[in-house]
C-alpha angles and dihedrals in degrees: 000000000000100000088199132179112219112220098247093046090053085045094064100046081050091061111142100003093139088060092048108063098084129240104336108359116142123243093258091052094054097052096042090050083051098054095037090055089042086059086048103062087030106257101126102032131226114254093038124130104228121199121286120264091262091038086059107034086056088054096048093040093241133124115262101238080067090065092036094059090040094053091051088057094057093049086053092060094046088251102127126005139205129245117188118249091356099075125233131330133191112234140163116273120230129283113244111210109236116250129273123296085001113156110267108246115254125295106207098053087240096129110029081202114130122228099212100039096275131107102232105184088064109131131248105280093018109114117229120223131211128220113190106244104355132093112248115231119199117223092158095081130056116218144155128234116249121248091227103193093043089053095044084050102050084048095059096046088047081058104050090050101043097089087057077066105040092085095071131062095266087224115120113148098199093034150246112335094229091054104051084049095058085045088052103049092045091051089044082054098053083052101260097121101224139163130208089257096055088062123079108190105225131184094269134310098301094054085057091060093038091058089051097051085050096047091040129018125067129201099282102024115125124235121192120229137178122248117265101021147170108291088229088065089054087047086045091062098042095051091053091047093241143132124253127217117206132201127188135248115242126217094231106238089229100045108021085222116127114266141161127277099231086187091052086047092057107046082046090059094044105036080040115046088206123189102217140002112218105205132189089194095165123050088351115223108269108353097050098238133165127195124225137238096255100040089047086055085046097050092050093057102053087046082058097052097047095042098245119157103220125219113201119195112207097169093127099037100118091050107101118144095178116018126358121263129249131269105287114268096249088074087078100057093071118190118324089004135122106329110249125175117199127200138199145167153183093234099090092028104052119006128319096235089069099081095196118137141141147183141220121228134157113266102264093042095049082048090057093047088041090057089048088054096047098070101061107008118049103179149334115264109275092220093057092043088057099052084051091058092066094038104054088041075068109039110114089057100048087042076055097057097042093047091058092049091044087043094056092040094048089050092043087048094049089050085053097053095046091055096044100039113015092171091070113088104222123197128227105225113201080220154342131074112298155023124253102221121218093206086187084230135057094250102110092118098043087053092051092063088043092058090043086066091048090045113259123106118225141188115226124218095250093067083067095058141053115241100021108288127145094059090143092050131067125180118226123195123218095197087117139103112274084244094047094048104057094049078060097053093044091054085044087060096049097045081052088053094046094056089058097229093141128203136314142179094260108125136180115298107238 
């Protein structure tokens, strides 16, 4: 398929980028640092033909031999490459080998600061950039630290149990048995009442959605989202060829704190007809919201009544930092209600490399999900399946140990900020993994290109959003050590000098 930008619609994402590329830089510098950031928090995705030069220069009001030298830049850089007589394409430049006898970059995923100069958790598709003589720290991910020893220990154990399962085929296309129970339980604990045969086990989170949207979802069809969202939810939508409907996060009048707008959800569902709601109803990706009790029993009703399948994801649901969570959204379905699929991982809650997820889903419909996956993807790996066992036997001490090192690192982060930038109002999450940053002016991609030339990479709040909004706002992990933390902060401060915003009134939200 040609996965191709129209000029106007690249036009758009570039909004602002003469303004972005800092005291002196020349018009083709500029463009080229914004779309190079824009490839770097995946809005503009790798493997996509972008306009030509004239088709382009005509959108942005520039002279082509702006683009062209723009573009010449990028391919440079490895950034975009040309096909001949199919256009120009973005692509991921090639990775260099770090020198001899270099230090090897960190195992645990702890840092996200490269060794080498390099950020080397950056995901397939994600460019890496280079700052001569800095470390490059990367702000733009969310990831937990992995409990070493936990994990070492659940992979021997796998091991020692994978020849009692050699005997079979190794193909299960909902899982190990032993695994869906302990999903199961753990789910039946947290107040959401489920059996073995209501859990598939899925390559991570994202296969589970991705399950859904196959099973589901047809080119056309509309799927409510929040707004902001998880990116993978945007991504979900476009991959699927359908349209997303997305409904905007509310400030509770009460609290101040982000929430959802039950009467906006509503008259989405009915003026919509949408096919499925994808929810981040705990620790939403990015504001940090949780839903409440009343409001979760509210949104499944009106689901019911409009006929929407929900998708919850509950991927950061174990991770409080304050007060527990309620019971999981599903749990207000009850039998034979509104269907709700709920989703879950270790990906968030133990280390990213482990690509172990699954999802609940009443019987027929897991049927249903069970025969599409079938066609093309028979089964997750055993052995994996068996170091998830132990682990997930575990998990609520491991999810204890890591609450009481994110709580201290997201407090540590917001005091750093307060003290660096007092003019961002920065939010106090009661979990997760980051802070939504209210930056008091629309300038979060054009930071984004600033801390790239100071050496942390950075998300900007567009890449959370369909159509461009959250400019004035950037998420920021604290997933990251105390020390690493507040070098990033102190880069931050001096991209955000270097833009020349000034100062405001806004202060730290208590």
């Amino acid at each position: 398929m040609d996965d191709h930008l129209g000029a106007g619609s690249l036009a758009r994402l570039l909004a602002g980028w003469r303004e972005s590329g800092g005291p002196g830089a020349s018009a083709q510098a500029a463009l080229a640092g914004r779309i190079t950031s824009l490839l770097a928090d995946g809005r503009l995705a790798v493997g996509t033909r972008v306009p030509s030069e004239r088709e382009l220069a005509g959108a942005l009001g520039v002279g082509r031999g702006t683009v062209a030298a723009a573009y010449e830049e990028l391919r440079e850089a490895g950034h975009l490459v040309r096909r001949r007589g199919s256009g120009t394409w973005t692509a991921v430049p090639s990775a260099r080998p770090s020198g001899p006898g270099g230090p090897p970059a960190p195992l645990d995923g702890t840092l996200h600061v490269g060794a080498t100069g390099f950020a080397p958790f950056a995901p397939m598709g994600t460019p890496t950039a280079q700052v001569p003589g800095r470390e490059v720290i990367d702000l733009a991910h969310a990831a937990p630290w992995a409990p070493m020893e936990a994990v070492t220990e659940a992979g021997a154990r796998a091991l020692a149990e994978l020849p009692t399962h050699l005997a079979s085929t190794g193909y299960d296309v909902l899982g190990l048995p032993a695994l869906r129970e302990a999903v199961a339980a753990r789910l039946t604990a947290q107040g959401l009442r489920t059996s073995a045969d209501e859990v598939m086990i899925t390559a991570g989170a994202q296969h589970a959605h991705s399950l859904v949207a196959r099973t589901l979802v047809r080119p056309g069809d509309r799927v409510l989202i929040e707004q902001p969202t998880y990116p993978g939810a945007i991504e979900l939508c476009r991959h699927a060829s359908a349209r997303a409907v997305p409904v905007a996060m509310v400030d509770d009048a009460a609290t101040g704190r982000p929430g959802w707008d039950l009467d906006a959800l509503a008259a989405a569902m009915r003026a919509s007809s949408p096919t499925l709601g994808y929810l981040v109803v705990d620790h939403q990706n990015p504001t940090g919201a949780v839903m409440p009790p009343e409001t979760r029993a509210a949104v499944v009703a009106a689901a019911g009544r409009h006929g929407v399948t929900l998708v919850v994801d509950d991927c950061l649901r174990d991770m409080w930092l304050d007060t527990p969570v309620p019971p999981p959204l599903g749990a207000w379905a009850g039998a034979g209600g509104t269907p709700v699929i709920t989703t879950g991982g270790l990906s968030k809650t133990v280390w990213g490399g482990l690509r172990i997820g699954w999802l609940r889903a009443p019987r027929t419909l897991l049927r249903r999900i069970a025969a599409a996956r079938s066609s093309d993807d028979i089964s997750t790996p055993v052995l994996e399946q068996l170091v998830a066992v132990g682990l997930v036997e575990r998990l609520d001490e491991l999810v204890d140990q890591s609450r009481r090192v994110l709580a201290h690192r997201r407090d540590h982060l917001r005091a750093a900020l307060a003290e660096a930038l007092p003019e961002w109002r920065v939010p106090n999450p009661s979990g997760g993994f980051s802070l939504w940053v209210d930056l008091g002016v629309p300038r979060s991609s054009a930071l984004v290109e600033a801390a790239g030339r100071f050496g942390v990479h950075l998300a900007a709040g567009p890449r959370f959003a369909t159509g461009g909004a959250f400019e004035q706002y950037l998420r920021l992990p604290y997933t990251l050590t105390p020390d690493a933390l507040d070098d990033a902060v102190a880069r931050l401060a001096e991209a955000w000098d270097s833009l020349g915003v000034g100062t405001s009134t806004l202060t730290t939200v208590v």
